[in-house]
N, C-alpha and C positions, 0 to 999 in steps of 0.2 A: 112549270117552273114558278118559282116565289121570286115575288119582287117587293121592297119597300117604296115608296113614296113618300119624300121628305120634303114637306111645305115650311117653307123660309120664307121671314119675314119678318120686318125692320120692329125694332120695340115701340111698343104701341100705337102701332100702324093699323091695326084693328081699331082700336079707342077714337082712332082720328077718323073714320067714317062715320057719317051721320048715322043716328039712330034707325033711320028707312032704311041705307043700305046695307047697316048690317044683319038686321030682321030678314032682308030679303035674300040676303050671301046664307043665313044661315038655313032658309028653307028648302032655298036651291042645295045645300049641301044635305040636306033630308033627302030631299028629292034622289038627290045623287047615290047617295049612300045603299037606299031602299034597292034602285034599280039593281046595282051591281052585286047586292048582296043577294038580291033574285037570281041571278044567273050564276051564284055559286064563286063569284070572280075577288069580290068584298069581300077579306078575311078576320079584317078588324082594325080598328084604331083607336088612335085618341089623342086629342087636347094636350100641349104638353105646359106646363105652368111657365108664368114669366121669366125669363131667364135672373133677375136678381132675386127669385126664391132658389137658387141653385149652388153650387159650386164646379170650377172648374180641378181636376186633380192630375195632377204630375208627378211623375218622380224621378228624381234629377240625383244620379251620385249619392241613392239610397235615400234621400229624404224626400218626405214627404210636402208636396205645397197643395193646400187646399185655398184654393182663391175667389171671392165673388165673380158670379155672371156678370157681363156675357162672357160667354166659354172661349169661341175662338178671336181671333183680331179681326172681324169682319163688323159689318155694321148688320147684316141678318143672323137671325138663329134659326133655329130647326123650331119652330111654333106648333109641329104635328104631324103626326103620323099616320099612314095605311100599310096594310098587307094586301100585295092581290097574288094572285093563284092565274095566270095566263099561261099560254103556248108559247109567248112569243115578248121579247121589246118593243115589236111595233103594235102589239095588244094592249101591253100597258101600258105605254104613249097614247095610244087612241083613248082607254080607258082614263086616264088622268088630263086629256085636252080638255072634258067635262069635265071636271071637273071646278066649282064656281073659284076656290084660289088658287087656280094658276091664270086667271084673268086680275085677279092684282098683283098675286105675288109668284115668287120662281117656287118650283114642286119639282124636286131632282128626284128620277126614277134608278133605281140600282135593282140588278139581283142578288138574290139571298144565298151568302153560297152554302152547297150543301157540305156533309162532312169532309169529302173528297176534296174539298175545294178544288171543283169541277171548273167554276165559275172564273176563276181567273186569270 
């Protein structure tokens, strides 16, 4: 089963760690990456840009509102993404507790639904 992993976190709550720990979050997340993509588990990800290069989009009684980031009324955003490929929820919890940001920040695990919308 396909699962997303969605790393939130506050705007430029990155920025605001020293230069060491982010050099070191990011090797660790090398580190990370490398492993699980050995075992077939890592499907892919990415980086997603600051939320004010975005827009949020609605549409309300046919019209269209396109609105500057942040997206929802929260104070985090969705800052990046994975794909993993497990058997199970408690695989991809296991696999994403190593994960280096869910030790700063929250990383919400979902599965992917299939066409059937099995998942629901």
């Amino acid at each position: 089963m396909k699962y997303i992993a969605m790393i939130y976190n506050n705007p430029d709550a990155f920025e605001s760690l020293s230069e060491q720990d982010r050099d070191a979050m990011m090797n660790e997340a090398d580190v990370f990456i490398k492993e699980f993509q050995g075992t077939g588990e890592f499907l892919g990800g990415s980086a997603l840009a600051h939320p004010a290069s975005g827009r949020t989009v609605r549409v309300r009684d046919g019209k269209t509102q396109a609105t500057d980031g942040p997206f929802a009324e929260a104070k985090e955003y969705i800052a990046g993404y994975y794909l993993l490929d497990v058997d199970s929820l408690e695989r991809a919890v296991e696999i994403v507790s190593q994960d280096p940001a869910s030790r700063f920040w929250a990383v919400e695990v979902r599965p992917i639904m299939d066409e059937a919308g099995a998942e629901m």
